[in-house]
C-alpha positions in Angstrom: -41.8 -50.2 12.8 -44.1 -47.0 13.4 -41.6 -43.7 14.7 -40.9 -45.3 18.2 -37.4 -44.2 20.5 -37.9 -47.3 22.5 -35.6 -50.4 22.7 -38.1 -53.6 22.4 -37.4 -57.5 22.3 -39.5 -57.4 18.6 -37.1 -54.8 17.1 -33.6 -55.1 17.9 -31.3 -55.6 15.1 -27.6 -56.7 14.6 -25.0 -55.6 13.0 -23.2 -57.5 10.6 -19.6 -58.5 12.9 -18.0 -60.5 9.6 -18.3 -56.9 7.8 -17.2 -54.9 11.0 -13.8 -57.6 11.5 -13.3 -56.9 7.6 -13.2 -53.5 8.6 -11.0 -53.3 11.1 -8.4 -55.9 9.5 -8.3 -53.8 6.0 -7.9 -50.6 7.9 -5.6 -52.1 10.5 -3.0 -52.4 6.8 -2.3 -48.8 7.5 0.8 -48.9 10.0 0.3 -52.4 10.8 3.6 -53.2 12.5 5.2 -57.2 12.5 4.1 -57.9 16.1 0.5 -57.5 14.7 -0.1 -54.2 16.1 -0.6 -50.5 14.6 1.8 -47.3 14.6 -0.3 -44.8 12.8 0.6 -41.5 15.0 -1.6 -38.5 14.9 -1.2 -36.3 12.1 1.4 -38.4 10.1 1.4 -39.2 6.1 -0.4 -43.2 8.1 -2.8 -41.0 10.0 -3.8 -39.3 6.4 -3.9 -42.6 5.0 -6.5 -43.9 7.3 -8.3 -40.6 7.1 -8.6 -40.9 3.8 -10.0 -44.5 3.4 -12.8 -44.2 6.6 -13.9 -40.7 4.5 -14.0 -42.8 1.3 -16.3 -45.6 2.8 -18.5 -42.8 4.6 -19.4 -41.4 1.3 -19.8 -45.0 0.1 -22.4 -45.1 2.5 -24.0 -42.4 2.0 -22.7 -39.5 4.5 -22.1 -35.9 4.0 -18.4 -36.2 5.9 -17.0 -32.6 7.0 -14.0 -31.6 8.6 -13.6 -28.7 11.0 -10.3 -26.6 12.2 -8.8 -28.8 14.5 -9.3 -32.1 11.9 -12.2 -33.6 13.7 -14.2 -35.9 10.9 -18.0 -35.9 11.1 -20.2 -38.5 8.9 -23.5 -37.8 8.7 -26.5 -39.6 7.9 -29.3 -37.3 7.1 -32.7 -38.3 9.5 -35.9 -37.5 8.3 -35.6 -34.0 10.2 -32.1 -33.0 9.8 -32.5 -29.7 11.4 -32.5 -32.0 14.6 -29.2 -32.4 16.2 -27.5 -35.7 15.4 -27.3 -38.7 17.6 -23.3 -38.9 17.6 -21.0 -41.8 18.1 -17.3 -42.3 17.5 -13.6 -42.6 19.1 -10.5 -42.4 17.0 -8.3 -43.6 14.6 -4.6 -42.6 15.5 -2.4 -45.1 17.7 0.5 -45.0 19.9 3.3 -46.0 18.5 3.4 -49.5 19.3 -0.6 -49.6 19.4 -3.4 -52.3 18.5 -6.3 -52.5 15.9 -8.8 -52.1 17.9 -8.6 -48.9 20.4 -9.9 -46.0 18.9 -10.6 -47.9 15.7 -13.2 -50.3 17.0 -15.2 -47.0 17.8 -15.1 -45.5 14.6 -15.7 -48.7 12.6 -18.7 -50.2 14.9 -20.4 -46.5 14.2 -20.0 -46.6 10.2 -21.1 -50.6 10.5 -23.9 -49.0 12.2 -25.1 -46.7 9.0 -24.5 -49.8 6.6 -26.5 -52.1 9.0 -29.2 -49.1 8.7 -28.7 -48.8 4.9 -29.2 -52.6 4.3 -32.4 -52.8 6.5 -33.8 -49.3 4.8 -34.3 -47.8 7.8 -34.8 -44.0 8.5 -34.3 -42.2 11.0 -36.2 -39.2 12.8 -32.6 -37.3 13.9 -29.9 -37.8 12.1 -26.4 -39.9 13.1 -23.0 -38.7 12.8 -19.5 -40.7 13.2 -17.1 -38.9 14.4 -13.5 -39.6 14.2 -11.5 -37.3 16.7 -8.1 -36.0 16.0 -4.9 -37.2 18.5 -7.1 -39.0 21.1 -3.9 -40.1 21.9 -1.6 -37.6 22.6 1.7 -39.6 21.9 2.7 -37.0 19.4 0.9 -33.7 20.6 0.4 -33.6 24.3 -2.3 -33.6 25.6 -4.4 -36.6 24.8 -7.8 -35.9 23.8 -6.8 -32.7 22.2 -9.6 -32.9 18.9 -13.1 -33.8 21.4 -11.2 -31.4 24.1 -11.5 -28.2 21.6 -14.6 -29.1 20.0 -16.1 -29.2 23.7 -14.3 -25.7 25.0 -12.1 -27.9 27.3 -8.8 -26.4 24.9 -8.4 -23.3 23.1 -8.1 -23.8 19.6 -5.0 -21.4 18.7 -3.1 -23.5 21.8 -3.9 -26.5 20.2 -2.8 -25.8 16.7 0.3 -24.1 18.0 1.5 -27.5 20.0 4.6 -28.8 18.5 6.1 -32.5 18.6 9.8 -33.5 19.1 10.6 -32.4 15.4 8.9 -28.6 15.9 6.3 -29.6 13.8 3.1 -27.7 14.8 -0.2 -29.2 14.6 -1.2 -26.7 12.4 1.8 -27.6 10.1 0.7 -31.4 10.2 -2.8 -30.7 9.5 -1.8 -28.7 6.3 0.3 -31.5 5.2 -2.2 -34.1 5.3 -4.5 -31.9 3.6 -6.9 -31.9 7.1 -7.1 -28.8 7.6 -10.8 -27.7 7.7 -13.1 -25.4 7.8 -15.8 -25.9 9.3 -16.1 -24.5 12.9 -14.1 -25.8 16.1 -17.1 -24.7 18.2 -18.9 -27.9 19.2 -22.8 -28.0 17.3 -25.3 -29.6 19.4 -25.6 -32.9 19.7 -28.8 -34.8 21.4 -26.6 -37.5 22.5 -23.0 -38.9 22.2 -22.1 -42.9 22.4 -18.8 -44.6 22.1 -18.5 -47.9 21.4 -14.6 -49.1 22.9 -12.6 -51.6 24.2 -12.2 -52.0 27.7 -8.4 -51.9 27.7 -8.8 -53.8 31.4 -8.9 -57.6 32.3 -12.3 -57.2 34.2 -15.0 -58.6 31.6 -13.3 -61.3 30.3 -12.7 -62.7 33.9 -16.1 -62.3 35.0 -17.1 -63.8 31.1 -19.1 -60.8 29.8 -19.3 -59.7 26.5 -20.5 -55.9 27.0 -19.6 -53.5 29.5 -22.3 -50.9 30.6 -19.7 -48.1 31.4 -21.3 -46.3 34.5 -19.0 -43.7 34.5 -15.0 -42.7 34.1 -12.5 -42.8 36.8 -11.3 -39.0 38.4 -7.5 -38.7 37.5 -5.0 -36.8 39.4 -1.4 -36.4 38.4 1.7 -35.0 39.4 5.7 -35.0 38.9 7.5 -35.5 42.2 11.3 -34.5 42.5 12.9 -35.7 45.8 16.4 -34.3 46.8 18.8 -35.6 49.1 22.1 -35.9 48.9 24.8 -37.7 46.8 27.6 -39.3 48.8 30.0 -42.7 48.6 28.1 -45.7 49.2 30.9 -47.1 51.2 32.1 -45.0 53.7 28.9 -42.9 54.6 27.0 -44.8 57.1 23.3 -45.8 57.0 21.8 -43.6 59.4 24.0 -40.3 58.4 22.9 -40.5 54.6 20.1 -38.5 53.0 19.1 -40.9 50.7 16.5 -39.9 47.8 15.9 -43.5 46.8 14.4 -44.5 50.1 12.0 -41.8 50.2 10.8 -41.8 46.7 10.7 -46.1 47.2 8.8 -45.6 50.8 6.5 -43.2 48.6 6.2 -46.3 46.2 4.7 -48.1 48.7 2.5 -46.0 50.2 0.4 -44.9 46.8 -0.2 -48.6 46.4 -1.6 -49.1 50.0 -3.7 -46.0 49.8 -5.2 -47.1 46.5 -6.1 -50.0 48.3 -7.6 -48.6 51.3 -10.2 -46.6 48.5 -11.4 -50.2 46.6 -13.1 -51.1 44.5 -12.2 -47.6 42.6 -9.0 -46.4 44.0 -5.6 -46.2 41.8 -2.6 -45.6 42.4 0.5 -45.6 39.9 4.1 -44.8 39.9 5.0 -45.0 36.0 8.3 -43.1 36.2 11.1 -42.8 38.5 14.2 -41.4 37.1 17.6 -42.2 40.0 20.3 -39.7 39.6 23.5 -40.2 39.1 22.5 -43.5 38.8 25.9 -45.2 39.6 26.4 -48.5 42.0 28.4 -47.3 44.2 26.9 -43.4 45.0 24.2 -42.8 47.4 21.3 -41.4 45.1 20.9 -37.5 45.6 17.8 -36.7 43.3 14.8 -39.1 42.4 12.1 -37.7 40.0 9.1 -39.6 39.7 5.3 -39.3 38.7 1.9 -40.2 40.7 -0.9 -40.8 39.5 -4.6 -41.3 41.6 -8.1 -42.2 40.1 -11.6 -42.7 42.1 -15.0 -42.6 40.8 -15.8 -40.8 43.9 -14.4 -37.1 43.6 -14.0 -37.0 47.8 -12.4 -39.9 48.1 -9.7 -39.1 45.0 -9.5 -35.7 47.1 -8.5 -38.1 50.4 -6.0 -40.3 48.5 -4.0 -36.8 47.3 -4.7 -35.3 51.1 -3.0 -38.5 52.5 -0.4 -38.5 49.5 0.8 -34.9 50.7 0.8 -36.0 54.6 2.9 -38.9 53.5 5.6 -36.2 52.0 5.5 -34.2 54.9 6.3 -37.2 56.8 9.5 -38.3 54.5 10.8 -35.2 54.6 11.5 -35.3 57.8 12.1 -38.8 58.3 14.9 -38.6 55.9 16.2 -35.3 55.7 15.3 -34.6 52.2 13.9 -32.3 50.4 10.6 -32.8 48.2 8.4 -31.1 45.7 5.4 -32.5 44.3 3.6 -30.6 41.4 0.1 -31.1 39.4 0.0 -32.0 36.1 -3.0 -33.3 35.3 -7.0 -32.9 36.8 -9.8 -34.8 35.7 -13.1 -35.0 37.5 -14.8 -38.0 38.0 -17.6 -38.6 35.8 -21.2 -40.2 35.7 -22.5 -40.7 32.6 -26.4 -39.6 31.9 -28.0 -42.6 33.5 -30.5 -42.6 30.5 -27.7 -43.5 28.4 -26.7 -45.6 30.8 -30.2 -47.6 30.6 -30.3 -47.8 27.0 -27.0 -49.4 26.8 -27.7 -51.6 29.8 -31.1 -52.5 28.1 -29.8 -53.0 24.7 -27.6 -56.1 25.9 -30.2 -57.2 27.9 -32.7 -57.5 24.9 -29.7 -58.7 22.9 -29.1 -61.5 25.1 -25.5 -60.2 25.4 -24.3 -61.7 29.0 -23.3 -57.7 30.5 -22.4 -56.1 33.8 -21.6 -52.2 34.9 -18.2 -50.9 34.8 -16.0 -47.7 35.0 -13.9 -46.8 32.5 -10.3 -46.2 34.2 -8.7 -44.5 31.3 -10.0 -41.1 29.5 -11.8 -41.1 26.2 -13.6 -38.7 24.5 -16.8 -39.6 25.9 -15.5 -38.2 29.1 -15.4 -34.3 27.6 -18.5 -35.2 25.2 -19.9 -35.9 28.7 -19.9 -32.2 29.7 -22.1 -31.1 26.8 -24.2 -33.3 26.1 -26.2 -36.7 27.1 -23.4 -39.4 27.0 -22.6 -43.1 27.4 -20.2 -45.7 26.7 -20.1 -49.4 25.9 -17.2 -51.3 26.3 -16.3 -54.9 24.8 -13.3 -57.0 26.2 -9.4 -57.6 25.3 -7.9 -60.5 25.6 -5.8 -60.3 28.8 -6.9 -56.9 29.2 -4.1 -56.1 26.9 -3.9 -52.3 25.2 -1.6 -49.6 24.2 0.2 -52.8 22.7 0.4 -54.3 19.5 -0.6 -57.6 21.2 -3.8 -56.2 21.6 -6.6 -58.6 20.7 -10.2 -58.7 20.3 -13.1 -61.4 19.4 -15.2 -61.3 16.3 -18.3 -62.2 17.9 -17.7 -59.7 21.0 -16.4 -56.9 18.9 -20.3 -57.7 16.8 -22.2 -57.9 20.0 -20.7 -54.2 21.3 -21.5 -52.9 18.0 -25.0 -54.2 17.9 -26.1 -52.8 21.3 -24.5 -49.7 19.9 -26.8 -49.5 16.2 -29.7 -49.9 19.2 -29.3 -47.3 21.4 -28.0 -44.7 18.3 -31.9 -46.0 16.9 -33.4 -45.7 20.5 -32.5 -41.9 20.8 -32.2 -40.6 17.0 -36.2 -42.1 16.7 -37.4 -44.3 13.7 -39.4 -43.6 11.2 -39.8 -47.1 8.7 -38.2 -50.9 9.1 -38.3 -52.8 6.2 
């Protein structure tokens, strides 16, 4: 194949999905819990572990792996001009604590099947292609999630990020030095000419509509915030109904009402009540103090804008209605996000020439292509779970799907790093 960065019907390849499974299963050993699933927690002597065997099979393959100041890992595969910026794909490797083998990890893994595939076909490459495996995409033991792609894209001071503790008062400088990730190469982000990531969808959407690849569009707008309702506590018997000041009501009404209003924004509205703490919490006392979170998503930054504007009218109306007292903080902001719509194409046109049955989606959850997204050209492709099921060690993914997302991923890294010779 003469130097070419265009996706054609005579020159797609696959990669090799019994190789890519093998993969996943050998490297899923490290934390693998009895339900099936993964606890391998950022930073941890597990983390190291897997660390340690992806660098080993980079090497195997042929990559120069480095390791910069906040523990990112970047293989690279030399191109034929490797003063060109890489083509860059990846996701990561740590879990939550009662995680699956396949978030984060399918990422990593359909990105290092990609430079075998290209190692086993001889084919060079004009830029060249880097894996990147980020550090604590998760965030379940240092806060906040996406903390490795966040400072190598300027989203997170570096010294704040090292400094973080966990529960124990281990820093994640501390951790880093123990697991002997430490590195020294620089935080700052080098260029990059494009950035895919290869995931699964973590959502129920393309197995019920019986695709096998997701063309991710863009990433769903998140806005949080920690609501703390105050009333007051009294005897559940003797205080009547309409003299109490009764948290529980309001925060429940306030239930309600983030449902309907994520509703009244479909296709793309969200709406989410994960906690709400009741205090004291005994039968027979009226509750005086109801802390609870919210969180809003919409691909559409004036309608996520809307949802909190109607969110904050509904407040003002509770407090009045029942006499309480309520303060609602931010915790969170993430802006909706469109992801370059050449990227986009490639993807979509990889699975077409594939003959992967594939639709457009948004991504509801964050991922690192979301700050890669701000620096550079970037896209995602997602595969699906069975039931939608993630963030659980029930989480489960098909061979064949799993192979099909990692072939349309080999042909758009091809696609934009250019190639030189196919064998």
């Amino acid at each position: 194949m003469n130097k070419s960065t265009f996706l054609t019907k005579d020159n797609v390849i696959k990669v090799n999905s019994d190789r890519l499974w093998d993969s996943l299963m050998t490297h899923g050993k490290i934390g693998h819990t009895e339900k099936g699933g993964l606890n391998r927690l950022a930073l941890t002597e597990l983390d190291k572990q897997g660390r340690d065997l992806f660098k080993k099979w980079c090497e195997e393959a042929g990559c120069k792996v480095t390791i910069d100041e906040i523990g990112n890992m970047f293989a690279r595969r030399a191109g034929r001009d490797d003063s060109l910026p890489p083509v860059m794909t990846g996701s990561h490797i740590d879990t939550q604590p009662t995680g699956g083998k396949f978030d984060g990890c399918f990422g990593v893994m359909a990105g290092l099947e990609a430079i075998r595939t290209l190692n086993d076909l001889k084919i060079e490459t004009v830029a060249p292609i880097e894996v990147v495996a980020w550090t604590n995409e998760e965030g379940s033991r240092f806060p906040p999630c996406m903390m490795g792609s966040g400072v190598f894209t300027g989203k997170f001071p570096l010294a704040e990020a090292l400094s973080t503790c966990d529960e124990a008062g281990v820093s994640v400088k501390e951790a880093l030095i123990q697991i002997g990730y430490d590195g020294s190469k620089s935080h700052i982000g080098h260029a990059a000419t494009a950035y895919f990531e290869a995931h699964i969808e973590q959502g129920p959407v393309l197995e019920d509509q019986a695709k096998q690849v997701g063309v991710v569009i863009g990433a769903l707008g998140q806005k949080w915030f920690d609501i703390e309702i105050t009333g007051v506590e009294a005897h559940a018997g003797p205080t009547p109904m309409e003299l109490r000041k009764d948290a529980s009501l309001a925060g429940a009404e306030l239930i309600l009402f983030i449902n309907s209003i994520a509703i009244s924004h479909a296709p793309h509205g969200r709406g989410t009540v994960g906690c709400f703490d009741v205090f004291p919490s005994s039968r027979n006392v009226i509750p005086g103090t109801v802390k609870m979170t919210a969180d809003l998503r919409h691909l559409n930054e004036p309608e996520l804008d809307e949802m909190v504007s109607s969110l904050r009218l509904k407040i003002d109306e509770l407090i009045s209605k029942y006499e309480v007292n309520i303060i609602i903080t931010p915790t969170a902001d993430f802006p909706p996000i469109a992801f370059d719509s050449n990227c986009v194409s490639s993807v979509r046109d990889a699975a077409d020439l594939l003959g992967y049955p594939n639709m457009d989606v948004v991504s509801g959850a964050g991922h690192d292509a979301i700050f890669m997204a701000d620096v550079t050209s970037a896209g995602m492709i997602f595969v699906p779970c069975e039931g939608g099921i993630s963030h659980n060690e029930l989480e489960r993914a098909d061979i064949e799907d799993l192979g099909a997302g990692a072939s349309v991923l080999l042909n758009v890294l091809l696609s934009s790093a250019g190639v030189i010779d196919h064998e």
